[in-house]
N, C-alpha and C positions, 0 to 999 in steps of 0.2 A: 409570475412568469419566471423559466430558468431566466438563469444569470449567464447569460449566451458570452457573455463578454469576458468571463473564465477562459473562454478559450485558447488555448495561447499562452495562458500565463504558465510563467514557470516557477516551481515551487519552490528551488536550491539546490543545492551541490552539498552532498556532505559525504563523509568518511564512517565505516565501520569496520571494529573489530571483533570478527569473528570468534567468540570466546565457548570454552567446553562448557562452563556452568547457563549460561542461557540456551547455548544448542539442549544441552540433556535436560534442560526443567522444559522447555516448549515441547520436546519430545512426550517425555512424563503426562506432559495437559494433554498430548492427545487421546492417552494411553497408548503410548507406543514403548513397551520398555525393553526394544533390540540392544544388546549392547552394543550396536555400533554405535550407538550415541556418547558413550562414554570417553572413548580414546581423546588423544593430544591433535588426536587429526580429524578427528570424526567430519563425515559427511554432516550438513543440516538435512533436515524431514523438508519433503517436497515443498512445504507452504511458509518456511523460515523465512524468505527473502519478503514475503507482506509485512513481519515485525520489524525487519533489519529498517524501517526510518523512525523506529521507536524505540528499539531495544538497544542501548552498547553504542547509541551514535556520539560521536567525537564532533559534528557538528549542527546546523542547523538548514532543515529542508524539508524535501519527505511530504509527507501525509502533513505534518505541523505546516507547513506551506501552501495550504488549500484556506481560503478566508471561511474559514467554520460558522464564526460568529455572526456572518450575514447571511450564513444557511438559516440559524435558527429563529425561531419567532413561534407568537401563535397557530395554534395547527396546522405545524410542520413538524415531522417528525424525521430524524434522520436513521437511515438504515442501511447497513451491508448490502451491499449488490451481490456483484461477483466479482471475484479474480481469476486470473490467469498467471502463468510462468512461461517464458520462453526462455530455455538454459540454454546456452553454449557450450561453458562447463561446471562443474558441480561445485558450489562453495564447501570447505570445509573449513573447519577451525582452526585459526592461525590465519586465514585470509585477510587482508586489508582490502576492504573496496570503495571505492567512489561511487554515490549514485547521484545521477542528474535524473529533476523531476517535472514532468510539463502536463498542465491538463488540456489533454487531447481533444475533447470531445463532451458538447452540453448540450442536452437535450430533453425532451420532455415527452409524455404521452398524457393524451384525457384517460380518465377513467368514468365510467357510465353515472356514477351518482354527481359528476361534478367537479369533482376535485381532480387532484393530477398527481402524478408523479416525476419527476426533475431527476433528469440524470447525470452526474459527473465522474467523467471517465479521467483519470487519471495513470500517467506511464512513467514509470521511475527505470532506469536502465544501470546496470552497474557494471563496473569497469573494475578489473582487477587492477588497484592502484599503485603498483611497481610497472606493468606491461602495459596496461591499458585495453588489453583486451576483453572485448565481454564475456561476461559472465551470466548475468542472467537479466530478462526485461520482467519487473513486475508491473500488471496489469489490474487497476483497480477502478468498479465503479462504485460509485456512493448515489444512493438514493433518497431522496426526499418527498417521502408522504405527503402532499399537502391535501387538507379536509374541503373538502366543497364551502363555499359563500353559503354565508345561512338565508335564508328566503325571507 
């Protein structure tokens, strides 16, 4: 059974520095070799802000703030959902941002052999940390395989 009781929780507050060597090598992975990725000011690539609570953080929140550990177990498998970005404005390198993190949304579906899949939707929103204005809402769901009861 989802963990319905995720809901609500929040995952932390932290800080990131927007730095040129991680914007241009997440670029790089995508194969994206524009040089806009290069400059002092570079924009990030549209899907930067899903790393930014792993990549360069100054502290502790994010995606690390979701109880991972009581996802896992026997035939449970954990898996990328989706994401979404809702920008305000464009982070660029040299940004300082705050993001606050809360999981939104837990849910579940059957699947026909039995087993099910567990949703955990998770929203981190970032704040330009001099103004406090938003910047961007990432939108992340995580899902969990779980294998049907054996007979």
């Amino acid at each position: 059974m989802a963990f319905t009781e995720f809901k609500g929780l929040k995952t932390g507050t932290q800080k990131v520095v927007i730095e040129r060597g991680p914007v241009r090598v997440f670029a790089q992975a995508l194969g994206d070799n524009d040089p806009v990725y290069d400059g002092d000011d570079a924009p990030v690539p549209p899907t930067f802000p899903f790393v930014m609570s792993y990549w360069g953080s100054l502290g502790e929140g994010g995606a690390a703030g979701i109880p991972i550990e009581k996802l896992r177990g026997p035939g449970r498998a954990i898996l990328h959902g989706e994401q979404a970005f809702e920008f305000f404005s464009w982070p660029k390198v040299g940004d300082v941002l705050e993001g606050t993190g809360e999981v939104t949304d837990v849910y579940e579906k059957e699947k026909s052999n039995g087993g099910k899949l567990e949703f955990y939707v998770t929203e981190t929103s970032w704040k330009n940390a001099k103004t406090g204005e938003p910047v961007v809402n990432a939108i992340f769901t995580l899902a969990i395989n779980v294998k049907a009861p054996k007979a």
